[in-house]
VOGU-3710 file (C-alpha; in Angstrom, 3 decimals, decimal comma):
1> xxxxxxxxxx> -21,831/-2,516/14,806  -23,752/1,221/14,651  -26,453/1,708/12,043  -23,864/4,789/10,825  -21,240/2,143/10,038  -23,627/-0,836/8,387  -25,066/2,072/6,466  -21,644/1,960/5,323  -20,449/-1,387/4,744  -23,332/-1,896/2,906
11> xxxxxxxxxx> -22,520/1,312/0,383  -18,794/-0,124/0,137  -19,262/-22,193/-2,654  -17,887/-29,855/-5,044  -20,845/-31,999/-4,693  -19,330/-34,442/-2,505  -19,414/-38,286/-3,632  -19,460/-38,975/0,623  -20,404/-36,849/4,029  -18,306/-36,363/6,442
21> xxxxxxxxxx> -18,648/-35,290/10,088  -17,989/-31,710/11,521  -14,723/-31,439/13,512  -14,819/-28,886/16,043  -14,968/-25,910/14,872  -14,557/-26,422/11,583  -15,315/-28,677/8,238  -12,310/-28,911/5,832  -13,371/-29,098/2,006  -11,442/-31,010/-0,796
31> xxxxxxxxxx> -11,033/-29,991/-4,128  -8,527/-30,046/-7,159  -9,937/-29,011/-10,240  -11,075/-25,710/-10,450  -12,720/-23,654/-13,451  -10,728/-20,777/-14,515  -12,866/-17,557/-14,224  -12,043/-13,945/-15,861  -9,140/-12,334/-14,185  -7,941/-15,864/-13,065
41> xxxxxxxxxx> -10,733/-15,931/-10,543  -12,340/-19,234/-9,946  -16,354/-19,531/-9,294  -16,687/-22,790/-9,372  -14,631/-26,435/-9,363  -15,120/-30,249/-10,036  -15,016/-32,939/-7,432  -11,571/-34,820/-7,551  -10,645/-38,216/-6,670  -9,850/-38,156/-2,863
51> xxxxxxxxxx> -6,386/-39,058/-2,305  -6,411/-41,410/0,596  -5,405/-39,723/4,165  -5,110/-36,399/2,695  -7,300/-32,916/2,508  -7,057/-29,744/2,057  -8,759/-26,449/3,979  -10,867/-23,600/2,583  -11,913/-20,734/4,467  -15,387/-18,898/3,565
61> xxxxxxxxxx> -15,105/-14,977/4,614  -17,977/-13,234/4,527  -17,446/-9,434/2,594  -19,711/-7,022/4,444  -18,387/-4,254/2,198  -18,697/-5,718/-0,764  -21,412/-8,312/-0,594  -19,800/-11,731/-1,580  -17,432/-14,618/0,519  -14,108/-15,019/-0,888
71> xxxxxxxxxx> -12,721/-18,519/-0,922  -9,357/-19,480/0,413  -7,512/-22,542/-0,008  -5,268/-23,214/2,527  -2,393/-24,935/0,733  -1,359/-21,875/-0,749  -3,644/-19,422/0,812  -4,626/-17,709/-2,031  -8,668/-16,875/-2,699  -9,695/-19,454/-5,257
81> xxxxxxxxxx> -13,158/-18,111/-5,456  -15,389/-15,362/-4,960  -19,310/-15,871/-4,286  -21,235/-13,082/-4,709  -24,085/-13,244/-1,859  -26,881/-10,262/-0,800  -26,257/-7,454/1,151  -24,000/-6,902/3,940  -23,464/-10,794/4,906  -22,023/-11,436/8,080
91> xxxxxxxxxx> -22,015/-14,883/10,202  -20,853/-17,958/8,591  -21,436/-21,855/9,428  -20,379/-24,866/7,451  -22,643/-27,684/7,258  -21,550/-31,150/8,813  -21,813/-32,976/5,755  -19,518/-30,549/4,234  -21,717/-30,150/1,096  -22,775/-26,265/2,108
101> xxxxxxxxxx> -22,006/-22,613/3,637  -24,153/-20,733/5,199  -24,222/-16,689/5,283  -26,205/-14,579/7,047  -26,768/-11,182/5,002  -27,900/-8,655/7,240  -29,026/-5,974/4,810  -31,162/-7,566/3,151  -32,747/-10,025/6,238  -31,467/-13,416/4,724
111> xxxxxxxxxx> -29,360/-16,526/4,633  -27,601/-17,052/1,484  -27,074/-20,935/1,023  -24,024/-21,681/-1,255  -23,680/-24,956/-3,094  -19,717/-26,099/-2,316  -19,613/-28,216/-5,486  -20,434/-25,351/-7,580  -19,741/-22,149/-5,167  -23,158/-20,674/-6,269
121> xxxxxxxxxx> -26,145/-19,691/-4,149  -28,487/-22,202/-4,274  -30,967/-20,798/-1,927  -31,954/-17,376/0,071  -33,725/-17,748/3,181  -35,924/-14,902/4,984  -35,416/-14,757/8,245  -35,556/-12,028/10,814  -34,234/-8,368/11,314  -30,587/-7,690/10,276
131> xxxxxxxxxx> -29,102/-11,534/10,846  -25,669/-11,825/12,020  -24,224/-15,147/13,875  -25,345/-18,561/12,938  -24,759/-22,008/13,741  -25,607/-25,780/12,739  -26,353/-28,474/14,459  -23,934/-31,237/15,029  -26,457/-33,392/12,701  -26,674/-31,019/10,314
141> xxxxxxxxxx> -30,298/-30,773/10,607  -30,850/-27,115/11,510  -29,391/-24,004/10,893  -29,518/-20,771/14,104  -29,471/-17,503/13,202  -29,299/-15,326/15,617  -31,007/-11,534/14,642  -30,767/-8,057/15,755  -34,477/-7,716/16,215  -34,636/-9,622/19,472
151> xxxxxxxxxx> -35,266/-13,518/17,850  -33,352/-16,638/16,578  -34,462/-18,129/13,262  -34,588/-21,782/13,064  -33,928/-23,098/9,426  -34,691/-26,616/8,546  -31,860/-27,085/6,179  -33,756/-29,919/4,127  -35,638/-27,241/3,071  -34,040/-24,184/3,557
161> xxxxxxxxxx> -37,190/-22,870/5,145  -37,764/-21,469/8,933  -39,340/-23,418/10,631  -39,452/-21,735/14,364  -38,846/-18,707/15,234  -37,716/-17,958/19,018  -38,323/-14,846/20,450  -35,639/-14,197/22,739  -36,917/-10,517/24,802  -38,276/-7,188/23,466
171> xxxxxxxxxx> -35,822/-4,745/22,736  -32,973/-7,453/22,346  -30,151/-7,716/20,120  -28,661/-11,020/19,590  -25,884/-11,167/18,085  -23,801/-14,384/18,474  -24,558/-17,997/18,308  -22,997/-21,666/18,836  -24,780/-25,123/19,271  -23,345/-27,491/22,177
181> xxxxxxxxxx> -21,852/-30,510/20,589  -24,588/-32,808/21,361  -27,233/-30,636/19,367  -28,961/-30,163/23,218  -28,567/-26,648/23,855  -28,104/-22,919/21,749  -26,198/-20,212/22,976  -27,473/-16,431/21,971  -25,711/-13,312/22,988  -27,735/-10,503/23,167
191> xxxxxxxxxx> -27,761/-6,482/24,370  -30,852/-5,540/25,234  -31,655/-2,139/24,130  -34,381/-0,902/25,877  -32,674/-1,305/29,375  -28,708/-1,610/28,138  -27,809/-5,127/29,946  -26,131/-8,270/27,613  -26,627/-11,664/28,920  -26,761/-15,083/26,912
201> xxxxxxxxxx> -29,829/-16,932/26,571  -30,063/-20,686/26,478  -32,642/-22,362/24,720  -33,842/-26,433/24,006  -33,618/-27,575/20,820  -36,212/-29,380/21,530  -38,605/-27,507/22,251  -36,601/-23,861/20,383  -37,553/-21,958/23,708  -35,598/-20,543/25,950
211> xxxxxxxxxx> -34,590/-22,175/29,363  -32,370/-19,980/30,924  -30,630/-16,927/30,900  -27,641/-16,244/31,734  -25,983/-13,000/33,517  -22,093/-12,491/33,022  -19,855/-10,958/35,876  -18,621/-7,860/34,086  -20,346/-4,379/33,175  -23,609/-5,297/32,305
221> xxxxxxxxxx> -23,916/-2,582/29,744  -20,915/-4,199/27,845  -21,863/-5,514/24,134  -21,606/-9,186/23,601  -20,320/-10,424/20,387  -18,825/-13,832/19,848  -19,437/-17,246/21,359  -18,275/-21,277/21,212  -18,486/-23,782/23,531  -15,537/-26,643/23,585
231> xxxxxxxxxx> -15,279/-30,048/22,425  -17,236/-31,666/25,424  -20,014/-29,156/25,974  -18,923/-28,704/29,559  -17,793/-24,215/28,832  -19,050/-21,720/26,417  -16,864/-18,994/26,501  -18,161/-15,302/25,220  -16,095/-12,529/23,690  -17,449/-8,985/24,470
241> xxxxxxxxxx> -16,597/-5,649/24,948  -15,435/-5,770/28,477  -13,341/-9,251/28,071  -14,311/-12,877/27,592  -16,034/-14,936/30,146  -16,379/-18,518/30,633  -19,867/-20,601/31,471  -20,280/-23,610/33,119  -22,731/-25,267/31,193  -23,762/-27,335/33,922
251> xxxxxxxxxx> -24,646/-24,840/36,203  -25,084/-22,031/34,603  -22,219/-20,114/36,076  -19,776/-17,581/34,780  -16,198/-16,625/35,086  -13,688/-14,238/33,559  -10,413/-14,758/31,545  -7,751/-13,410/33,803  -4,066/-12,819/32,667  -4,201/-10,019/30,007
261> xxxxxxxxxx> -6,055/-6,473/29,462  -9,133/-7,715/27,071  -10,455/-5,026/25,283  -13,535/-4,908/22,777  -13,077/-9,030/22,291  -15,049/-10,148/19,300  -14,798/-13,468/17,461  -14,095/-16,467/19,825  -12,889/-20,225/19,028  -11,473/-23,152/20,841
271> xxxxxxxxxx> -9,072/-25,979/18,915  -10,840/-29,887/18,750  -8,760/-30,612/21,930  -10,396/-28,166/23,891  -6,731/-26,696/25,384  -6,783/-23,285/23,847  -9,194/-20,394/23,257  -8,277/-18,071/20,692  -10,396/-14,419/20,544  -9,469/-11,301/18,706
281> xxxxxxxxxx> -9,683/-8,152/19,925  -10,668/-5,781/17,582  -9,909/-2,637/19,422  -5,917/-3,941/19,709  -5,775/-5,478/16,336  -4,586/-9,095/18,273  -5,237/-12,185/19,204  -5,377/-13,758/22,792  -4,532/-16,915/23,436  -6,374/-18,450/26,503
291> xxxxxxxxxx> -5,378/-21,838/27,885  -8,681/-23,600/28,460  -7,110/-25,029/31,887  -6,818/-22,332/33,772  -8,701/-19,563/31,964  -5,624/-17,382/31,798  -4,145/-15,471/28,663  -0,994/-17,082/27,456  0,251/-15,014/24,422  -0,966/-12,621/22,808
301> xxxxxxxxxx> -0,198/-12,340/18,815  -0,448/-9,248/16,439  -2,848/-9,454/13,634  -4,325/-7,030/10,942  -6,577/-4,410/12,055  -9,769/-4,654/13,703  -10,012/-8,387/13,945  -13,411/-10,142/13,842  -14,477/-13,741/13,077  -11,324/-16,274/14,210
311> xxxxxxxxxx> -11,592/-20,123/13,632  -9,428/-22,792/14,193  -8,635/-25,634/11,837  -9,441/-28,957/12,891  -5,805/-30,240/12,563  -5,247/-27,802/15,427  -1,874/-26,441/13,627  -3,456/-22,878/12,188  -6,191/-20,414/13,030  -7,888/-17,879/10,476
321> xxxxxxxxxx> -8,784/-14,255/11,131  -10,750/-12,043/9,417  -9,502/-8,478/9,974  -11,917/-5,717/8,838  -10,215/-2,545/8,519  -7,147/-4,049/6,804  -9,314/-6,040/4,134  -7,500/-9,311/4,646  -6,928/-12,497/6,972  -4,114/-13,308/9,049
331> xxxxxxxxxx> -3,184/-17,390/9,321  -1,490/-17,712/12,356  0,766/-20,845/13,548  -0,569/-21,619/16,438  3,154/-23,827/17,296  4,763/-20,762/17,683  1,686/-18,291/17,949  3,285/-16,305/14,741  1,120/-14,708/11,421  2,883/-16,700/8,565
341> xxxxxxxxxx> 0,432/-15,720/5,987  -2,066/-12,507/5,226  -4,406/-13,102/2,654  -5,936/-10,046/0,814  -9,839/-10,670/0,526  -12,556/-8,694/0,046  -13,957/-5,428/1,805  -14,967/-5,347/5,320  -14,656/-8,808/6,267  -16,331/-10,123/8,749
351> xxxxxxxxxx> -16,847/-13,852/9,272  -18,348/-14,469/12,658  -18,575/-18,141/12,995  -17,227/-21,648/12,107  -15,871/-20,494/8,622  -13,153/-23,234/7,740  -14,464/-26,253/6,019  -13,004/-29,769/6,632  -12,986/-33,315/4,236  -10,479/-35,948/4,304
361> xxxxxxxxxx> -10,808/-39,676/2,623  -10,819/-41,036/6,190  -12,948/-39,078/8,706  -11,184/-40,764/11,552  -7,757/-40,183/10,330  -6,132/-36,585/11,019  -6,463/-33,971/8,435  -2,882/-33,170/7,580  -2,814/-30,370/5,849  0,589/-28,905/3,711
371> xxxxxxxxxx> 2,481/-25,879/5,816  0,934/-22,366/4,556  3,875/-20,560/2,653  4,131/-17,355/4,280  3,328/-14,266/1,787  5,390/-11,344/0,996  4,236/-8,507/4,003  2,267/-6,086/2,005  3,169/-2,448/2,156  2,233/-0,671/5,285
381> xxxxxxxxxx> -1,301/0,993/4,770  -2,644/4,193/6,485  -4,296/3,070/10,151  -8,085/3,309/9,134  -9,980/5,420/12,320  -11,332/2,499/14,422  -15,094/1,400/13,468  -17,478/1,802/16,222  -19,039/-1,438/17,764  -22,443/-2,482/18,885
//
């Protein structure tokens, strides 16, 4: 995203009696009594009594136009809350233990941390240059956050402090992030500025440097956005401006999505079985749907305009996107690959990352989650000129 249009945007979250683990992509969060704000808005709500093999699913969607995360609850996908945050946040990640969000803001150079039991900011982190994706490892432990002015923060989320800071190249953007599932490895897009080439670096946890980098077989000048690796750490697949591309973790090797024109790809997430990627493409205001097996695009499903952050829920039945221009995000059924719901949130949203929360009574039972009710289709809107991208 141009300076011109941040300049912009900026202008324009249940303490938990038990952890759970992360699912996937997502963390589902359970709640059922809420505290009644003004205007029927909620900013806050009481832990319940856990019914036994039941949850329910909020989404966290980061406002970069109007600097707060609206709250959605999936049973009737409604917003439930609004969290004001600092300015211009952007990447989201749900901690494992499902008892906070966090938000990268990238006009003001921090990570808002927001209590779930209370949907308050308990916590703002400094970290580097205008944040944007960020990620948490599998043990909950640390928190990535991948910034514009060529590093990755490391927060120690004990402590909400940083702790390392990796410096990934001079002149690089990064802009993405996602953590393999055994905590091993990070994945960082980048565009590097000073010579106009993306790649994705790789670096150790262990040691937060970087091991390898990673070149992918399509323009090189083409702006990386989005990335997630599947279920058994074996492919990260990358959404960028030229299409998505698949690595082989093992080796370091890349591939491209065939099957479909991709164009400007964005957001990027796989479903806990690992058979389907699902990225949006902001410049067509859809969703493809890849199947993991052979890489090809399988459907392709009309969302709201200029789609951004996409996340599947762990139950595998419904995937959240954030659409920008259209102020709103589209649920979409992923049995029949149809929008059943658009929820109205707040300006400019965003939400790169693992946004949807997940908590049931028993972590190894699946989270069955009620059917969204589809919402009345609002009233057609004027098409908003498309916003430039990085």
């Amino acid at each position: 995203m141009k300076k011109k249009q941040k300049k912009s945007l900026r202008a324009s979250a249940l303490k938990i009696t038990s952890a759970f683990s992360l699912m996937g992509m997502a963390t589902i969060l359970f709640a059922s009594s809420f505290a009644q704000g003004k205007n029927g808005v909620t900013h806050g709500f009481k832990a319940p009594t856990i019914p036994n093999e039941t949850c329910v699913a909020y989404a966290y969607i980061s406002n970069n136009g109007s600097n707060n995360v609206s709250v959605i609850d999936s049973s009737t996908n409604t917003v439930v809350a609004t969290v004001p945050v600092e300015s211009g946040p952007y990447g989201v990640a749900v901690t494992p233990d499902s008892t906070h969000v966090y938000v990268t803001n990238e006009g003001s150079n921090t990570v808002s941390v927001i209590d779930i039991s209370t949907n308050t900011v308990v916590a703002t982190v400094p970290v580097g240059l205008e944040p944007l994706g960020i990620a948490i490892t599998p043990d909950g432990s640390f928190a990535y956050v991948a910034n514009t002015g060529g590093t990755v923060s490391v927060i120690d989320t004990s402590t909400n402090t940083v702790v390392a800071t990796v410096i990934l190249e001079i002149g690089v953007a990064a802009y993405g992030v996602a953590v393999t599932p055994d905590g091993t490895r990070v994945y960082v897009t980048y565009l590097n500025k000073s010579n106009n080439t993306s790649a994705v670096s790789v670096i150790d946890t262990s040691t937060n440097s970087v091991v390898a980098t990673v070149s992918l077989p399509f323009d090189p000048s083409s702006a990386l956005h989005g990335v997630t690796v599947n279920p058994t750490g074996t492919f990260a697949y990358v959404a960028g401006a030229a299409g998505v591309a698949v690595i082989d973790t093992s080796t370091y090797e890349a591939s491209l999505v065939q099957g479909a024109v991709l164009l400007d790809e964005y957001g990027v997430a796989i479903n806990p079985a690992g058979t389907f990627a699902y990225a949006t493409s902001s410049a067509n205001g859809t969703v493809s749907v890849i199947n993991t097996l052979t890489n090809l695009v399988v459907a392709t499903i009309t969302v709201g305009s200029q789609p951004l952050g996409v996340t599947v829920k762990p139950n595998d039945s419904f995937v959240y996107v954030a659409n920008q221009d259209s102020d709103d995000v589209s649920v979409i059924d992923t049995s029949t690959n149809t929008v059943v719901a658009t929820v109205p949130v707040g300006t400019h949203p965003i939400a790169l990352g693992n946004f949807v929360a997940r908590l049931s009574s028993d972590v190894s039972a699946p989270c069955r989650l009620p059917t969204p009710r589809p919402r009345p289709t609002p009233a057609p809107r004027p098409t908003p000129a498309p916003r430039p991208m990085r």
